[in-house]
N, C-alpha and C positions, 0 to 999 in steps of 0.2 A: 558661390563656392563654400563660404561660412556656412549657408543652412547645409549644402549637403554632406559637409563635414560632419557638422551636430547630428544630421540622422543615422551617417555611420556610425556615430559612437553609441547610441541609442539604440539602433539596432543590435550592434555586436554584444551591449550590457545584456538586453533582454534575451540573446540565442548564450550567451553565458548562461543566465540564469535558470536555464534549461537543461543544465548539466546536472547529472545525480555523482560524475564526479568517481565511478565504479570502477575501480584494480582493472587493469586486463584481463580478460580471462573471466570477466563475472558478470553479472545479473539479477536483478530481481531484486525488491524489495521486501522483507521479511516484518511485517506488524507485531511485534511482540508486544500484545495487550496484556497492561496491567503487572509484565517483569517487575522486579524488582532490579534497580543498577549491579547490583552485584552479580546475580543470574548472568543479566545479559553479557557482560563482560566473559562468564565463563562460556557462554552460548558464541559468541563472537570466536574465542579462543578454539575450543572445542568440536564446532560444530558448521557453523554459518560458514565460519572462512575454508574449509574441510570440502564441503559439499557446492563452492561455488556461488553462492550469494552475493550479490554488491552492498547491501546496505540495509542497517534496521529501523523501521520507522518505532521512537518508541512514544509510552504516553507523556500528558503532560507535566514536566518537571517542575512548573512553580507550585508556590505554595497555593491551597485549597480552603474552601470552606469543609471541614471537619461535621458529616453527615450523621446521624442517626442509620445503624444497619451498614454503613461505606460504602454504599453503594459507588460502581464504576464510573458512575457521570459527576461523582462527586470531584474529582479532578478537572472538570472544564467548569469548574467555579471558583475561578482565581478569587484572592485574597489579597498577594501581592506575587513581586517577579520574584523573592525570595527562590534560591533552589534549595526546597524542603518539602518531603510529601511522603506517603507511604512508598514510595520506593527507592526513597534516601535522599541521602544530604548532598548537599555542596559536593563534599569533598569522593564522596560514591560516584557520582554524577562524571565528575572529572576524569574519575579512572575509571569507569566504565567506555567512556567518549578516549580517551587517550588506549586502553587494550586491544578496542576493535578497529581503532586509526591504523596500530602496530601489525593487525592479521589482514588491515586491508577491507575492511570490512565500514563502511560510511554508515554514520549518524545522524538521522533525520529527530528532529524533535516535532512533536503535535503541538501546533502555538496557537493557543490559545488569546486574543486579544482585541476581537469583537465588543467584548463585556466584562464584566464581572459581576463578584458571586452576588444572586439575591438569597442565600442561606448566612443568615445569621451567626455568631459565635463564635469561636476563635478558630484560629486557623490552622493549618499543619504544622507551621513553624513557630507557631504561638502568639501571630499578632490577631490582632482585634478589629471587628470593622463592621460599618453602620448602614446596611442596603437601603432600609429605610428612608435614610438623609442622602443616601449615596457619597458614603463618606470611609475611605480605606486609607488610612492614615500609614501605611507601612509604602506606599507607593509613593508620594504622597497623589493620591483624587478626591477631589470632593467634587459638591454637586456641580459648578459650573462647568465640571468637564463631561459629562453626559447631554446624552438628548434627551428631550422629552418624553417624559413615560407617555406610551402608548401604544395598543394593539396592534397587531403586526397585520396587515389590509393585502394577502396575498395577490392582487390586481394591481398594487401600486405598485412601482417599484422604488420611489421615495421609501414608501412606507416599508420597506421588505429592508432598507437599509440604516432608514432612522429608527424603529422603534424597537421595542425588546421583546428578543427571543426567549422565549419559554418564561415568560418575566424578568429574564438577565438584565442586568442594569448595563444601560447602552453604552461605549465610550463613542465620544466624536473625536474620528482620527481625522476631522480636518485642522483641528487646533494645532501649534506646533508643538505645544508643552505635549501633550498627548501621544503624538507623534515621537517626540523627544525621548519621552519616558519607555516605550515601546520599543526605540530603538535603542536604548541604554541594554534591554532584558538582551532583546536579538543579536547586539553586538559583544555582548558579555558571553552567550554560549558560543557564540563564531569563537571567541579567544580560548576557549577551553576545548576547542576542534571537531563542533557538530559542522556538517557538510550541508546541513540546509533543513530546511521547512517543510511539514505538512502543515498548514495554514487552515485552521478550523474554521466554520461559517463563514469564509472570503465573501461567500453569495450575500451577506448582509451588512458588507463592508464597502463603498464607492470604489470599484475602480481606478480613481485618480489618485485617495489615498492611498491605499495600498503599492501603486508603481511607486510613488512617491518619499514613502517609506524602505520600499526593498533596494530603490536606487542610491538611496543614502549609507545601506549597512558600511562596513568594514569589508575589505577582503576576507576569505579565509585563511586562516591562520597555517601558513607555511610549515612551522614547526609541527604540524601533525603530516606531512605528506604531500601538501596541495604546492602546484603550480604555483609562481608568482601573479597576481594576479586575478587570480579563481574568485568569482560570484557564487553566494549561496546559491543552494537548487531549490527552488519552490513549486511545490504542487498545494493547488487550490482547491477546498473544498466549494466547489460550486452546483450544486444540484441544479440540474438541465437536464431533467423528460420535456419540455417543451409547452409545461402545464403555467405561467408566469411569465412575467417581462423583464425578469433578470437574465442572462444569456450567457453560457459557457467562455462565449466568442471575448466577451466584455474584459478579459482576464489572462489573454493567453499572448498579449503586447508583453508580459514581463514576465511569465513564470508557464509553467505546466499546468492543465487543472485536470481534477479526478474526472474520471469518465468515467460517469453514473448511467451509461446508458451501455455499457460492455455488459454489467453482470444484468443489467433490466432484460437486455436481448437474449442473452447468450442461456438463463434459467429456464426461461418455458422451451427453447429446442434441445435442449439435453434431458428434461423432464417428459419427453417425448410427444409435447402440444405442440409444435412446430416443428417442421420436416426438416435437418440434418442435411439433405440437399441445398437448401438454399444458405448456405453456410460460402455455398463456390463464390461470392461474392462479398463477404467478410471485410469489413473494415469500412471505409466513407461511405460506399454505396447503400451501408443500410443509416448513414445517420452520424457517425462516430464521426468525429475530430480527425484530422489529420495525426496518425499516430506521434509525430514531433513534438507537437503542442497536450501530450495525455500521460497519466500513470492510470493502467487499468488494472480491474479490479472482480472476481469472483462475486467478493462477499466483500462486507466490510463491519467494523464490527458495531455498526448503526444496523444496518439494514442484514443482520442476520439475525436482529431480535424483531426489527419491527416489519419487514416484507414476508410477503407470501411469493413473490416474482424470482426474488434473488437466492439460489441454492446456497445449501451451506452443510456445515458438519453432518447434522440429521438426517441431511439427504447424500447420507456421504458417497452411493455409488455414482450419480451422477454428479455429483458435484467433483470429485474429483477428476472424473472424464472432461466436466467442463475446463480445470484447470490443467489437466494434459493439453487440450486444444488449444487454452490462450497461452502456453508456454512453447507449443510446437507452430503457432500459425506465423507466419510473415509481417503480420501488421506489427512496422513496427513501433511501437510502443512500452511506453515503462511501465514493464509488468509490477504488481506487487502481492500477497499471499498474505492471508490471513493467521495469526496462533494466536486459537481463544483459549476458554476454558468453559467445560460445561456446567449448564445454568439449566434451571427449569423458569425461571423466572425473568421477567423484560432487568427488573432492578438488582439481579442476585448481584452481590460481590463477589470480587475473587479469590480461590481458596486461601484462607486467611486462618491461621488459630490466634484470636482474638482481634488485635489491631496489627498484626502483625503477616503479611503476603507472605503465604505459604513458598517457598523454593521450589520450583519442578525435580520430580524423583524419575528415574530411567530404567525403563524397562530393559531386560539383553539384548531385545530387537531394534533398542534406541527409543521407541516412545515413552512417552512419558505416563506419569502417576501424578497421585496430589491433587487432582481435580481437574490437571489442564491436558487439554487435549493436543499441543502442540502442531499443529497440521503441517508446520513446515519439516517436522520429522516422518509424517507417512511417505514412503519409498515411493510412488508414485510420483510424489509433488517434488521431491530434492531430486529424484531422477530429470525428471522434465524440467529441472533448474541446468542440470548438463545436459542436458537436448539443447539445450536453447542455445547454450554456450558452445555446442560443436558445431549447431549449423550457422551459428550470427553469419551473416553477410550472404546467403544464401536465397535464391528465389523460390518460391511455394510453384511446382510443378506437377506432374501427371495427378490432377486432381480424376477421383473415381468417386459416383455415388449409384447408388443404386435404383433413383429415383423417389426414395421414400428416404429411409431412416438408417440409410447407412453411407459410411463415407469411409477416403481413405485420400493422401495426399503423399509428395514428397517434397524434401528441405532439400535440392539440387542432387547431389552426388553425396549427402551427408549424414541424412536422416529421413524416418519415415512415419507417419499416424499412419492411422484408424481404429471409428467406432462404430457403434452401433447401439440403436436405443431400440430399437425393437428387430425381434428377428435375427438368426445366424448369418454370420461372413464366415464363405467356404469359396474361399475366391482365389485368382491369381492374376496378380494384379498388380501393373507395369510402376517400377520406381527406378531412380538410378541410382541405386546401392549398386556397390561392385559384388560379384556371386561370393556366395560365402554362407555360414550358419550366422547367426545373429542373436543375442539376448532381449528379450524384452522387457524393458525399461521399468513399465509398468508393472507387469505380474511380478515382476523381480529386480536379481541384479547381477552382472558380471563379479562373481568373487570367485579367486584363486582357481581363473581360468576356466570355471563353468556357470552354466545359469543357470539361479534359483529358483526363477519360473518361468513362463515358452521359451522357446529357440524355435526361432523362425528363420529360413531357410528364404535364401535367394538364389534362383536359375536362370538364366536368360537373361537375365533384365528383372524379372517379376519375381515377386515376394508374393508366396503361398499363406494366408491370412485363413486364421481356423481361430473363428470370436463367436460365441455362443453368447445369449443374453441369458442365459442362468449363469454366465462366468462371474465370478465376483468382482473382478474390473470389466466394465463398458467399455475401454482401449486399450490398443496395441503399440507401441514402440521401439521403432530401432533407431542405431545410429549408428558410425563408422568405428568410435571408439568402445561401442560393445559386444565388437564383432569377433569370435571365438579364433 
């Protein structure tokens, strides 16, 4: 009776920590790469809490090795757990985490703690530190606390765990100082009211450490909102195409992991290399995670610089159809959205006038200026943030394709897609919307009682679909609350 006590409690920490913890009424997690704390705070106030959103995933807040150019990746080269970096201090940090608690809006921080920096020189917050020796005096680490320098042996899976990434100097989080010290950082932003974890490189971190660590946090911090009780929420960065002997599966006992294999699928049939039909089958049957155990993903903002697979801004007609579809389809899973900024370059920074991250500027239609492209402002993608939220709890019904490259579905009695990647839809075609005019989501938006782009019409039962592929959106959408 004791063991199967201990595995209830075991079990129920680990289905906690699967919780993103998201307002009623919301959705989705929003990547604000490279904000500044101050921004977000007003993006939180603003905008996020406005349109529906559950939470922002933002970059990492400790201190950095201080780059030559600042480059973006210069912030996953901790220094120490100092919160201090280009996009503020301690105390920015605090009221950024405390304004978007107030809108409802949840705080994921990027935790960075695999490694530390092998870039030399002082840090964001001005300490000092010796990669060299592997010696970061502001934590305190020296060398006894790392593994062994050594190339990373993608067939091992020892090897993919002990040795160092991109040269990062390794920590071994089976020590407890280590451990200790790790959980001093995680439990310090829980009391400032982050609601959980995107866990950087998890894939090169043991499985047992990492439960072992996430089991030990602190609750979260009550005074911002949360339940008594409440587990952080962690999603795991684990990369799983199935090319290596590390495995998604190894990671999903205690937390969520990223589904790297939603935006690998989902690029080349929206890119129109794989038929849009075989979509009717979406979710485990091609591979994915049990949507419980996922936060999925478009784009992210690794693999919109380094894949050719994974759509992204550039390919912005289809890419945005792809993220209609993972916001409108049933699998369910923790969706999340990418806001970069454009780059010509794998290492550009972000717009910055000198050391200093530029502010996003706003256009009257709400997009943004300043070099960032904000994607969670294109009306297509905040729209399909309230699809998702009128139909939650709804089955994926009268699925229609055309045998090739067009498709079209409905969200019960509450919402409805369709796309097409090649070829016109001039169809009519069975949903269970109740009859009525309808605005569509995508091309537009219901304001002050009319729509600023289609109105699609329901008769019978069926919704009359007129989607051409020279249209500038590749899909359609309705839903119950954008019915005229």
């Amino acid at each position: 009776m004791k063991t199967l006590a201990v595995l209830a409690v075991c079990l129920a920490v680990a289905y906690a920590q699967k919780d993103p913890h998201f307002a009623d009424g919301r959705n989705t997690i929003v990547h604000l790469f490279e904000w500044k704390w101050s921004d977000i705070a007003s993006e939180c106030e603003n905008f996020l809490s406005v349109k529906g959103y559950g939470g922002v995933q933002v970059s990492p807040p400790s201190e950095n090795a201080v780059v030559e150019g600042r480059p973006w990746w210069e912030k996953y080269q901790p220094v120490s757990y100092i919160l201090n970096n280009r996009a503020g201090d301690e105390s920015a940090f605090a009221d950024m985490v405390s304004r978007c608690n107030k809108v409802g809006v949840r705080v994921y921080i990027d935790l960075v703690v695999n490694h530390m920096a092998t870039s030399t020189g002082q840090g964001s917050a001005g300490s000092s530190c010796d990669p060299g020796s592997k010696s970061y005096p502001a934590v305190p680490y020296s060398n006894e606390n790392f593994h062994a320098t050594c190339d990373i042996n993608y067939s091992d899976a020892a090897s993919i765990r002990n040795c160092e990434l991109s040269g990062l100097k390794d920590l071994d989080q089976s020590q407890d100082y280590v451990r200790g010290k790790i959980e001093e950082y995680m439990n310090h932003v829980i009391s400032l009211g982050v609601a959980g974890f995107r866990v950087d490189a998890a894939k090169h971190m043991w499985p047992d450490d990492l439960s072992a660590i996430f089991g030990s946090l602190n609750d979260l911090n009550t005074d911002h909102g949360f339940a008594s009780g409440s587990r952080a929420f962690f999603f795991q960065e684990v990369i799983d195409t199935g090319s290596d002997p590390v495995y998604n599966t190894e990671y999903t006992g205690f937390g969520k992991v990223c589904e790297f294999k939603f935006g690998n699928f989902l690029g080349p049939v929206f890119r129109g290399e794989n038929g849009l039909k075989y979509l009717t089958n979406w979710g485990t049957a091609w591979g994915l995670l049990d949507g419980g155990d996922t936060v999925s993903f478009v784009d992210n903002h690794d693999n919109e610089r380094d894949s050719d697979v994974y759509l992204h801004y550039k390919n912005a007609k289809p890419y945005k159809a792809a993220i209609a579809f993972m916001l409108a389809h049933s699998y369910d899973t923790t969706t999340r959205v990418l806001s970069s900024y454009y780059f010509d370059g794998h290492d550009q920074a972000p717009p910055a006038d000198g050391d200093n991250i530029l502010s996003p500027g706003f256009n009257d239609d709400g997009t943004c200026t300043n070099g960032w492209v904000c994607q969670h402002r294109w009306s297509p993608i905040y729209n399909m943030v309230e699809f998702r939220n009128v139909v939650s709890g709804t089955e994926l019904t009268n699925w229609w394709d055309n045998g090739d490259n067009q498709i079209a579905f409905s969200r019960g009695d509450k919402g409805f897609f369709a796309a097409t990647t090649s070829g016109d839809i001039n169809s009519s075609i069975p949903t269970g919307l109740p009859d009525g005019s309808y605005c569509d989501v995508i091309s537009g938006s219901l304001s002050s009682g009319s729509c600023t782009g289609k109105t699609l019409t329901v008769s019978g039962g069926n919704v009359n679909v007129q989607l051409s592929s020279g249209d500038e959106e590749a899909a359609v959408a309705i839903h119950v609350n954008a019915k005229l």
